[in-house]
C-alpha positions as CSV (number, residue, x, y, z in Angstrom):
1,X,138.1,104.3,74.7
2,X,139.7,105.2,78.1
3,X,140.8,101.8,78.8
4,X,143.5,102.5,75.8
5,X,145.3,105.5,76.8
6,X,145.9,103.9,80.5
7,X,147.3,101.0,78.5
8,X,149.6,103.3,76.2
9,X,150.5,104.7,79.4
10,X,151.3,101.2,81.1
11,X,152.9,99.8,77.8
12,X,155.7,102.6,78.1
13,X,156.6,101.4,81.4
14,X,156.8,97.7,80.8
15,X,160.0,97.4,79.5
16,X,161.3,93.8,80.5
17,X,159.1,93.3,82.9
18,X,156.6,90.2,82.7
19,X,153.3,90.2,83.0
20,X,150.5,87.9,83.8
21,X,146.8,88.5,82.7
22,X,143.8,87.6,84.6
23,X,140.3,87.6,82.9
24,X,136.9,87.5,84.4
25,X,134.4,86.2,81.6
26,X,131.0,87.1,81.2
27,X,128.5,86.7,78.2
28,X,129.0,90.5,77.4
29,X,131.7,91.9,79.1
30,X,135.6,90.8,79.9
31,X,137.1,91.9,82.9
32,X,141.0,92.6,82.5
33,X,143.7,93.0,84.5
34,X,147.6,93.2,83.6
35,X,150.1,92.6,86.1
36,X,153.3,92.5,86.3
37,X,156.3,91.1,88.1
38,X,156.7,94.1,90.6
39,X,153.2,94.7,91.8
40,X,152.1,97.8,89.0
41,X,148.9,96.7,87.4
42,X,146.4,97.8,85.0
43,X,142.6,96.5,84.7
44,X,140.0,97.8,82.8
45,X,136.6,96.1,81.1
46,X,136.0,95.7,77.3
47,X,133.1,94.1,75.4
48,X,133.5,90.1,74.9
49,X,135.2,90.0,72.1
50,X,137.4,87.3,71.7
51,X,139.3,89.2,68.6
52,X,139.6,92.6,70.4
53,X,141.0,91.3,73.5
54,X,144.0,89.2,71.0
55,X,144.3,93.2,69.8
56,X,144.5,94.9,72.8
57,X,147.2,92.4,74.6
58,X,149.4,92.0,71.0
59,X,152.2,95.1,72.0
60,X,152.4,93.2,75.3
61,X,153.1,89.5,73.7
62,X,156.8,89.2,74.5
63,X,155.7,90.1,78.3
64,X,152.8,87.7,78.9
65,X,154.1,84.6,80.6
66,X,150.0,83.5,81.2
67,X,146.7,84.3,80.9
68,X,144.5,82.8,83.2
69,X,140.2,83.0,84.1
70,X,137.5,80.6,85.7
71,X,136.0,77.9,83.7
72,X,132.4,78.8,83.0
73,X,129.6,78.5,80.8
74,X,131.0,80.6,78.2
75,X,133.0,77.6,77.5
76,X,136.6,77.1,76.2
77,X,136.4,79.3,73.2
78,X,138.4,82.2,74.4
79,X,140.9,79.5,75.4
80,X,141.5,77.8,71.8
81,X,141.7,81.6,70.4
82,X,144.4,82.4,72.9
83,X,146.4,79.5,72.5
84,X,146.3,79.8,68.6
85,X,147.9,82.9,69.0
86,X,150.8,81.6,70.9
87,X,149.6,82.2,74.4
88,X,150.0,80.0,77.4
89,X,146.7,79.8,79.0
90,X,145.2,78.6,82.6
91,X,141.5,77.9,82.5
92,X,141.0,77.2,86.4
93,X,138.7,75.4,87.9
94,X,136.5,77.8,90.4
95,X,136.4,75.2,93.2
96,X,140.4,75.0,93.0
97,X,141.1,78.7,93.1
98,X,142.2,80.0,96.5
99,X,139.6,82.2,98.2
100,X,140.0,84.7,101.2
101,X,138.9,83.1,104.2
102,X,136.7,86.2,105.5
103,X,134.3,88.5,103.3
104,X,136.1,90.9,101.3
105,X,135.0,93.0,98.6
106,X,134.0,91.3,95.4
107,X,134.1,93.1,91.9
108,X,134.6,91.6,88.3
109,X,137.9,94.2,88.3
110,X,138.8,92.9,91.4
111,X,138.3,89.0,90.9
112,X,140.5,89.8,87.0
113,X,143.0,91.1,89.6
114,X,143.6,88.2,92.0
115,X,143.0,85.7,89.0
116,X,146.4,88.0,87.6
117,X,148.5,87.7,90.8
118,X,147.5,83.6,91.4
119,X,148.7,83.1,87.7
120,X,152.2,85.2,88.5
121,X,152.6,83.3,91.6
122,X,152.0,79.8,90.3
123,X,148.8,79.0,92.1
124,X,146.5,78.3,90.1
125,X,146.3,74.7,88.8
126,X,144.7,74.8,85.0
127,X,142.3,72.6,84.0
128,X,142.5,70.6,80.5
129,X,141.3,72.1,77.6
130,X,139.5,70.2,74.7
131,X,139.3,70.5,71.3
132,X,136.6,71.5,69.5
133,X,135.7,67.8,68.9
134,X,136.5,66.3,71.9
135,X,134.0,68.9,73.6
136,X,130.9,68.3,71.0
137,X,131.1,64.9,71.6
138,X,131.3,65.3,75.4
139,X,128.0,67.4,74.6
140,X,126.3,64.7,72.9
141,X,126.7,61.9,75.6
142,X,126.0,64.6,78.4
143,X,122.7,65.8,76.3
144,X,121.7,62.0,76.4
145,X,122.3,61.6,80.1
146,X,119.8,64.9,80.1
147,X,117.5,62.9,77.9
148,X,117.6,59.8,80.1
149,X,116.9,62.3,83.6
150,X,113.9,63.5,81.6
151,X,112.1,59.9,81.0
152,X,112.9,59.5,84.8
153,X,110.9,62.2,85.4
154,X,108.1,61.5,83.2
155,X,107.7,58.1,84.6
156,X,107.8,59.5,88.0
157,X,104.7,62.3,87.3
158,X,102.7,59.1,85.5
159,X,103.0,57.5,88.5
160,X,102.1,60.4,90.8
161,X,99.3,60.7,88.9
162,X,97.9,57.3,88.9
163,X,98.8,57.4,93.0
164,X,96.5,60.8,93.4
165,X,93.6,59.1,91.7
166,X,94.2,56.0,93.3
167,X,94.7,54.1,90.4
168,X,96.3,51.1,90.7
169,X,99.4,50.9,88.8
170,X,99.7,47.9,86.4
171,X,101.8,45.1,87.9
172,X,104.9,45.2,84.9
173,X,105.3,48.7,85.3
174,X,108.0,48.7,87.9
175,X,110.4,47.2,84.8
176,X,108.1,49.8,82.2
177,X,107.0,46.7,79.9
178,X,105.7,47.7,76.8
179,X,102.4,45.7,77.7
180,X,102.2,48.1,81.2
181,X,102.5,51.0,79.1
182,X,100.0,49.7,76.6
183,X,98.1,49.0,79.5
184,X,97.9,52.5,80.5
185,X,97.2,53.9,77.2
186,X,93.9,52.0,77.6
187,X,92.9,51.7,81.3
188,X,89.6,54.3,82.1
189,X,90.6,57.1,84.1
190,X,89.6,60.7,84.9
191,X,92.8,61.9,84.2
192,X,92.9,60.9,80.7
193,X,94.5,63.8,79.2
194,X,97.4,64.2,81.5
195,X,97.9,60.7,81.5
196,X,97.7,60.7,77.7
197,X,100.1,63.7,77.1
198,X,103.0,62.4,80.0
199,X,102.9,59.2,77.8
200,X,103.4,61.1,74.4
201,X,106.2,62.8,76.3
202,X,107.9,59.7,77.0
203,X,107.7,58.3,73.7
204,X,109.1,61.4,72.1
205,X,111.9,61.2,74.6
206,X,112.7,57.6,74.0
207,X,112.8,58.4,70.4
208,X,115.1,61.5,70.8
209,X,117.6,59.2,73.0
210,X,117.5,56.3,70.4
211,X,118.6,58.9,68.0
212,X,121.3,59.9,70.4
213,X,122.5,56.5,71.0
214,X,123.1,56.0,67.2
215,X,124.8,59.4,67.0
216,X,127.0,58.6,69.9
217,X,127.8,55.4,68.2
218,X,128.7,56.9,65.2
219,X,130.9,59.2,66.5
220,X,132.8,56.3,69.3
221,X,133.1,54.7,66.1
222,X,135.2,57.3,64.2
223,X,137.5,58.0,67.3
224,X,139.4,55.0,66.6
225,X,141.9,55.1,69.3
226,X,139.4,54.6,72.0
227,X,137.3,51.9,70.9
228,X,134.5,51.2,73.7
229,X,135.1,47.6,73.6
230,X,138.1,47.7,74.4
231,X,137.3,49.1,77.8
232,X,137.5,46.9,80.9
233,X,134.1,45.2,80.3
234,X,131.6,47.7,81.3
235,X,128.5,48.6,79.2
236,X,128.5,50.8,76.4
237,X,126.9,53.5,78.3
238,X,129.8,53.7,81.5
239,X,132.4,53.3,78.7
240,X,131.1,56.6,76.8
241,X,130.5,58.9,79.3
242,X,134.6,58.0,80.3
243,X,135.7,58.4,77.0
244,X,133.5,61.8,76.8
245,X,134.6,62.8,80.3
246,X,137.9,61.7,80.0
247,X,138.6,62.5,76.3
248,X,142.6,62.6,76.4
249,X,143.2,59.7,78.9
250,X,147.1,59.6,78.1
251,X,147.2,63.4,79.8
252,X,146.8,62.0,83.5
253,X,150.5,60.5,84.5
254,X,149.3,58.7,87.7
255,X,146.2,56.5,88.5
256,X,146.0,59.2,91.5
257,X,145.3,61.8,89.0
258,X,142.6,59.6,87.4
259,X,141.0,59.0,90.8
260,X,141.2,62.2,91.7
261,X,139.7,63.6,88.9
262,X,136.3,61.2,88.5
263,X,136.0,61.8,92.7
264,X,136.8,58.5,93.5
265,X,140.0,59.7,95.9
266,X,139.8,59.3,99.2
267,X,140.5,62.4,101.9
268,X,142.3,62.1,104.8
269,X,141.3,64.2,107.5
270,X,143.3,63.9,110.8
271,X,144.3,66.8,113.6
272,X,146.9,66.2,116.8
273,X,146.3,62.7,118.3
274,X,142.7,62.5,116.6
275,X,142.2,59.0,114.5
276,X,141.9,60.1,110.8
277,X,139.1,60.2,108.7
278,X,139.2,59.6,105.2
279,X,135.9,60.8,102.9
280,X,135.5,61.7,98.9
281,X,136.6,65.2,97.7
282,X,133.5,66.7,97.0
283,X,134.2,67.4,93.5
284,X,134.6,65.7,90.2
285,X,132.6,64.0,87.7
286,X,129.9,63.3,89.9
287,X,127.9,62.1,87.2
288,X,130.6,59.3,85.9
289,X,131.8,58.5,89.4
290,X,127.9,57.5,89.9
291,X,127.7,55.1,86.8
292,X,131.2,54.0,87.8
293,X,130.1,52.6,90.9
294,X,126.9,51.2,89.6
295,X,129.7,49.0,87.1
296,X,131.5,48.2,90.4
297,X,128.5,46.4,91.9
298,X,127.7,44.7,88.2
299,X,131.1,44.0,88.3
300,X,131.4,42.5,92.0
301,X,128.5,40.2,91.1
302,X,130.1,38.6,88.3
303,X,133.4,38.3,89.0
304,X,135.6,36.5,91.7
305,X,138.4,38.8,91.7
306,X,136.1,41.7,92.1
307,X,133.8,40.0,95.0
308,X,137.5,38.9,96.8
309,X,138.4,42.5,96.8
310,X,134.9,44.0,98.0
311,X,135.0,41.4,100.9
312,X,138.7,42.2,102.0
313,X,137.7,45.9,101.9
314,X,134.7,45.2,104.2
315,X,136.0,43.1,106.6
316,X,138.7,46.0,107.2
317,X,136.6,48.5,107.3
318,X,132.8,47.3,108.1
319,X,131.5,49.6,105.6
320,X,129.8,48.6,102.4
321,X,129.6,52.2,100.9
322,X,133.6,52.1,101.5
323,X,134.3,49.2,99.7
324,X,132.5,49.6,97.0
325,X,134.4,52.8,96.2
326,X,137.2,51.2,96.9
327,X,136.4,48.7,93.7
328,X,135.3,51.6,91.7
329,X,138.1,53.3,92.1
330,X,140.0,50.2,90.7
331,X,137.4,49.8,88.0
332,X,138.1,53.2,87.0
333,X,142.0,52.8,86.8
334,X,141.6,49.6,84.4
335,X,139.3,51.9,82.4
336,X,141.3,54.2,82.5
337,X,144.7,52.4,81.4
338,X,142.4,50.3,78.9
339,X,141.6,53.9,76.9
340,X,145.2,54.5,77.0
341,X,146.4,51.4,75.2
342,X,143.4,52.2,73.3
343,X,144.4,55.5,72.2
């Protein structure tokens, strides 16, 4: 391959020098780049192979201060294979990594390349990597979550199809009562079919998602450091999708961090003699950070502390959507230092 005489011919000039590796991951091909501490480089592309690639970089081992790429949908794999071999990776988040701010060119070569120079300059801010369990069981609570979008959907086209008929809808199906449903299985339309296949839809779905709740038990269950109930009294569904999200709460230092990371910290935006403005980072579990402030309102309806603190909030500010952040984002630190006393 050509890609391994250039690196012969790079390897004899390495000498002390140390080098930082970028990757740009794809399904079939890795993108790699070599760069080192005075600005000589080498990139080339190989096929994705995880074992190759551990090849390829071994003569420069004692060089490599960091390999770094973009977290993506080929997962954290290539990370755990890395870092088993001794290597000290950076798995970036690709909202966090600096961009130009015009149009320049764009290639995978070329992206390897800058992800190799921000890892040598100490830009890029990695992301944490879990293990192999911590990640299926994030998998299971986020296929559930998929589960639950999909009866909301069903329910929505069973009503959309009772509206275009002008059917009216049975009066307990705004709560889905088992009698509504029943009541639809029965009720004379023209659209029987449909009507009978979106309802056999929902029932597998339901089924599918009560398995998934056992599952998801189970598995809460055997993590015995983070036991649900020990959360700070939100249901069990809020309190798995943190531990899944969160899944090594004792690695944030600061409630900031925490904050930060579910989306829940506020922005400050101010310029010259302009009042600030303050506004969520657009980025985060956006998911969790949803449930999370469902819980707050739950949570300011049933307890005095919580309603005192939504009020103050309001009064300063005159802004309901702003206060009830604000008590989310203290919901979510007592969640948060809950797990860890958990764990």
């Amino acid at each position: 391959m050509a890609f391994v005489t250039k690196l012969s011919r790079f390897s004899e000039t390495v000498s002390s020098q140390l080098i930082s590796v970028g990757l740009d991951v794809h399904k079939k091909t890795y993108s790699v780049c070599l760069y080192r501490t005075d600005g000589i480089y080498e990139v080339f592309s190989m096929p994705s192979d995880n074992y190759k690639l551990i090849t390829i970089l071994a003569p420069f081992k004692e060089n490599i201060t960091r390999i770094a790429y973009e977290a993506g949908p080929t997962g954290f794999k290539l990370a755990r294979d890395l870092i088993r071999e001794g290597y000290e990776v950076i798995v970036a988040a690709p909202s966090r990594v600096p961009r130009p701010v015009s149009p320049s060119n764009k290639t995978d070569n070329l992206d390897a390349k800058k992800l190799a120079e921000f890892a040598m300059s100490g830009l890029l801010n990695p992301i944490a990597i879990p293990t192999v369990e911590e990640e299926s069981y994030r998998r299971l609570v986020r296929r559930r979550n998929q589960i639950t979008d999909s009866i909301r959907r069903v329910k929505q086209r069973i009503k959309a199809v009772l509206l275009s008929f002008s059917i009216k809808e049975p009066d307990k199906l705004i709560r889905w009562a088992n009698d509504a449903i029943e009541e639809l299985r029965q009720i004379d339309v023209p659209c029987r079919e449909t009507l009978d296949s979106l309802l056999r839809e929902m029932d597998f779905l339901k089924y599918e998602q009560s398995i998934l709740d056992e599952q998801i038990a189970e598995q809460t269950e055997q993590h015995k450091a983070k036991k649900v109930k020990l959360l700070h009294g939100v249901g069990q569904i809020v309190a798995t999708n943190f531990l899944a999200e969160v899944f090594r709460p004792e690695r944030f230092n600061r409630a900031e961090e925490v904050t930060a990371y579910l989306g829940l910290a506020p922005m400050i935006s101010q310029s010259g003699s302009g009042k600030a403005r303050t506004r969520l980072r657009p980025v985060g579990q956006q998911r969790l950070r949803s449930l999370i402030i469902e819980a707050a309102w739950i949570w300011r309806s049933k307890d005095e502390e919580a309603m005192e603190f939504y009020n103050r909030i309001l009064s300063r500010t005159g802004l309901p959507q702003k206060a009830i952040v604000a008590l989310a984002r203290k919901l979510a630190v007592r969640m948060w230092k809950s797990a860890v006393h958990a764990a």
